[in-house]
Residue frames relative to the residue before (quaternion, step in Angstrom):
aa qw qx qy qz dx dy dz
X 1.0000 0.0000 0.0000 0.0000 0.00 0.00 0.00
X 0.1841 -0.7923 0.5580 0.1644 3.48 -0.72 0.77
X 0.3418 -0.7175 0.6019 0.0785 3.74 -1.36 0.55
X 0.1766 -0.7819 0.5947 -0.0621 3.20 -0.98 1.51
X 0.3707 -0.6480 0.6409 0.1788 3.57 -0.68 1.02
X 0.0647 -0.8669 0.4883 0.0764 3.78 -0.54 0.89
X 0.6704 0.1961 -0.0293 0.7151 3.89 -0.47 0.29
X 0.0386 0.8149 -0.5371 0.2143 3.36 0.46 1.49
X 0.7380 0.2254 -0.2726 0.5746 3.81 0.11 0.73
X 0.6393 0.4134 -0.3411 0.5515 3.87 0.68 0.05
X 0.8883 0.1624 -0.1879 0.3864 3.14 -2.10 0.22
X 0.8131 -0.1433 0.1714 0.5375 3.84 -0.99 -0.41
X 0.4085 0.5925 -0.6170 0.3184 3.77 0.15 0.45
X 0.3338 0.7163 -0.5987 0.1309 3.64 -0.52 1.58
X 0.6769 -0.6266 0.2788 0.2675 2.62 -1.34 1.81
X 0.3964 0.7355 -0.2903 0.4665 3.24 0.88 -1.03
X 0.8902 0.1032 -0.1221 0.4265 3.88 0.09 -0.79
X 0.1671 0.8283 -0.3869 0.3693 3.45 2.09 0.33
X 0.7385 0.2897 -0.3738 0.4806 3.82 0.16 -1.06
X 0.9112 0.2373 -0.2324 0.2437 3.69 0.43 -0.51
X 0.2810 0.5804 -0.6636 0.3793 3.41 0.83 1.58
X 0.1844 -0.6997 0.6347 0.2713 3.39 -1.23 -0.25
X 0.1724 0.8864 -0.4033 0.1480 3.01 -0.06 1.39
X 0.4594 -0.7610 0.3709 0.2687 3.89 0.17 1.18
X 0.8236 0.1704 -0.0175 0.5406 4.05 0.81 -1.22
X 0.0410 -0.6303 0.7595 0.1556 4.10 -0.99 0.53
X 0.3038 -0.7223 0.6163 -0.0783 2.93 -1.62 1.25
X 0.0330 -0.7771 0.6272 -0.0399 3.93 0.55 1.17
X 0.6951 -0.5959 0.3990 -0.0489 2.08 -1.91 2.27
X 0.5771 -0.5994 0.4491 0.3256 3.65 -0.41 0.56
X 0.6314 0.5252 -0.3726 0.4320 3.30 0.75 -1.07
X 0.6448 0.4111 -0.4438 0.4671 3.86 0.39 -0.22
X 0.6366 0.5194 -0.3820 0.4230 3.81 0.83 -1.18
X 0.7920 0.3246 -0.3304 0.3977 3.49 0.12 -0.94
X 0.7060 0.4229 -0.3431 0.4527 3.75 0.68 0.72
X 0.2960 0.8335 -0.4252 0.1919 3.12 1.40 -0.56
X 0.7783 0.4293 -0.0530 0.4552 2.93 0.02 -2.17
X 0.8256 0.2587 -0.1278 0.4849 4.07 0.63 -0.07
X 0.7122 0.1934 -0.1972 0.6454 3.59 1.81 0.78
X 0.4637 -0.6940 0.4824 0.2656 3.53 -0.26 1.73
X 0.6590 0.4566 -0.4311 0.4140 3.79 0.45 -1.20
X 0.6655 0.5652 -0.3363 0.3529 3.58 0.46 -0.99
X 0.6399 0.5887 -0.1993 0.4519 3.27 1.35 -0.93
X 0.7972 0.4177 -0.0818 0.4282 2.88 0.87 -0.76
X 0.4690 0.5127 -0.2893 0.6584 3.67 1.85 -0.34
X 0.5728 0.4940 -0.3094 0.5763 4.35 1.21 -0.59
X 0.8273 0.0857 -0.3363 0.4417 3.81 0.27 -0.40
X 0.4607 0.5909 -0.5942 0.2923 3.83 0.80 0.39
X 0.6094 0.5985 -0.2775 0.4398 3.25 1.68 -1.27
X 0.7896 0.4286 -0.1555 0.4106 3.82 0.99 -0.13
X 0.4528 0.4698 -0.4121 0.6359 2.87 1.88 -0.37
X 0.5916 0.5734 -0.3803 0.4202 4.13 0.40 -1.30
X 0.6807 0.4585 -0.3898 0.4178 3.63 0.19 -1.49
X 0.7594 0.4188 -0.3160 0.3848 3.92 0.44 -1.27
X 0.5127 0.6680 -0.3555 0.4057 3.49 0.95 -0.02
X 0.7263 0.5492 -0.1064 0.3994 2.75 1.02 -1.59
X 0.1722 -0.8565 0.3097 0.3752 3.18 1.93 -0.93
X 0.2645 0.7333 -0.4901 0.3900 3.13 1.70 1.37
X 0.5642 -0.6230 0.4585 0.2886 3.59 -1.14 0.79
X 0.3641 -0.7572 0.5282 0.1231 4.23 -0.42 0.26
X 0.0934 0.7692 -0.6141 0.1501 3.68 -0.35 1.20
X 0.2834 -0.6898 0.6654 0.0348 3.93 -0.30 1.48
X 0.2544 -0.5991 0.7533 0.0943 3.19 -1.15 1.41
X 0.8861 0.4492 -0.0512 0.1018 3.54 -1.89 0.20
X 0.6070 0.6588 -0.2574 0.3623 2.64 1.85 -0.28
X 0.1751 -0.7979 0.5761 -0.0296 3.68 -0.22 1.67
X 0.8444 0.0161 -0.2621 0.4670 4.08 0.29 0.51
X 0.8655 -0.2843 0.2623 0.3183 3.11 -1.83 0.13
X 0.5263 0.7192 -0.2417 0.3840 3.21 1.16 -1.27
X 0.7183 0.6544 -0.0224 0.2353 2.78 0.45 -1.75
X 0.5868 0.4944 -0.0032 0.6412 2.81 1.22 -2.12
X 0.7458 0.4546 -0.3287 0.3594 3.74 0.28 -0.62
X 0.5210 0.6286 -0.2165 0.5354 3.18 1.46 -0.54
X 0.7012 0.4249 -0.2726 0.5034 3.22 0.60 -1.46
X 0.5362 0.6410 -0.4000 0.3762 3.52 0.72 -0.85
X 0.8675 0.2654 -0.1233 0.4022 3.01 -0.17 -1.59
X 0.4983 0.4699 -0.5682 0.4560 3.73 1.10 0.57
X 0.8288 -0.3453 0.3282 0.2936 3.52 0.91 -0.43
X 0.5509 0.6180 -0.2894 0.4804 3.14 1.83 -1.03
X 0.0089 0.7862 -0.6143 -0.0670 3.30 -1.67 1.51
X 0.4563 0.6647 -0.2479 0.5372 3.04 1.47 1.19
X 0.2019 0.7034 -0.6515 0.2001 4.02 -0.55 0.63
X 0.1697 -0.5506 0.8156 0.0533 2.79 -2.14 0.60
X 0.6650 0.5345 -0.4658 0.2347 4.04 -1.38 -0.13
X 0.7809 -0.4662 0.2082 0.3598 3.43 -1.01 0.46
X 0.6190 0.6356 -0.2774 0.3686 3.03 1.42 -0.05
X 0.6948 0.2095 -0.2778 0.6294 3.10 1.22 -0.41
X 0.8789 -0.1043 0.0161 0.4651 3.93 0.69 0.20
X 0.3015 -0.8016 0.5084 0.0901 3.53 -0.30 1.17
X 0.5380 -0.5375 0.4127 0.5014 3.57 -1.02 0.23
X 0.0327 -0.7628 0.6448 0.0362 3.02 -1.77 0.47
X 0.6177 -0.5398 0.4648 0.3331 3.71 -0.96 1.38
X 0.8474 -0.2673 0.3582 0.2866 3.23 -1.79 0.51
X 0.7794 0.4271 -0.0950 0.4485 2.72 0.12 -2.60
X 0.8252 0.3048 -0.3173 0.3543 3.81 0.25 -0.55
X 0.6057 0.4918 -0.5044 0.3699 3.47 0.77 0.34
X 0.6034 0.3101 -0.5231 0.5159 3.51 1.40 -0.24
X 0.6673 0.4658 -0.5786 0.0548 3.60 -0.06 -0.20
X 0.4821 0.6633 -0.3955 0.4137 3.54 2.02 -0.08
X 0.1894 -0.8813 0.2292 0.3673 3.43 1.57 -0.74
X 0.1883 -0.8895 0.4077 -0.0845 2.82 1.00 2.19
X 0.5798 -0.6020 0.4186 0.3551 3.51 -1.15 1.46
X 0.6825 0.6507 -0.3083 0.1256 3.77 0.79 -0.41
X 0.7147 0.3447 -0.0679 0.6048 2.32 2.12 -0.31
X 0.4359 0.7504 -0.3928 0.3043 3.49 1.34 1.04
């Protein structure tokens, strides 16, 4: 079973207790993504969090990401991971089987 640190930079995420989870994925918090690209600090708190994760030899999943922009950035820091309407909105039961979504074969 693998283990994902979610909402990575927000709420109880201290570094401090970082060396002793064992955890497999870090999942960064929207709240950095959707500023990133229009606040240096934000920018810069996104690639420590990506430069850290690969160190860590933890996989990297970007929460939030709603444009191109975004994704291009994330790209070229490295990120082969996203979540946000951009790469796939929610969808009801009924329409992932009517697409006939491996999740449900």
């Amino acid at each position: 079973m693998k283990v994902a640190l979610d909402d990575f930079g927000t709420g109880y995420s201290h570094l401090t207790q970082l060396h002793h989870l064992p955890f497999d994925t870090v999942k960064v918090d929207q709240a950095f993504v959707r500023s990133m690209l229009t606040d240096p600090r934000a920018m810069a708190i996104v690639e420590a969090i990506v430069a850290m994760a690969k160190r860590l030899g933890a996989e990297l999943v970007v929460e939030g990401v709603e444009s191109e922009a975004e994704l291009d950035v994330l790209r070229r820091l490295g990120c082969e991971y996203a979540q946000g309407w951009l790469v796939g909105r929610p969808q009801t039961r009924e329409e992932l089987l009517a697409r006939g979504s491996p999740l449900f074969a």
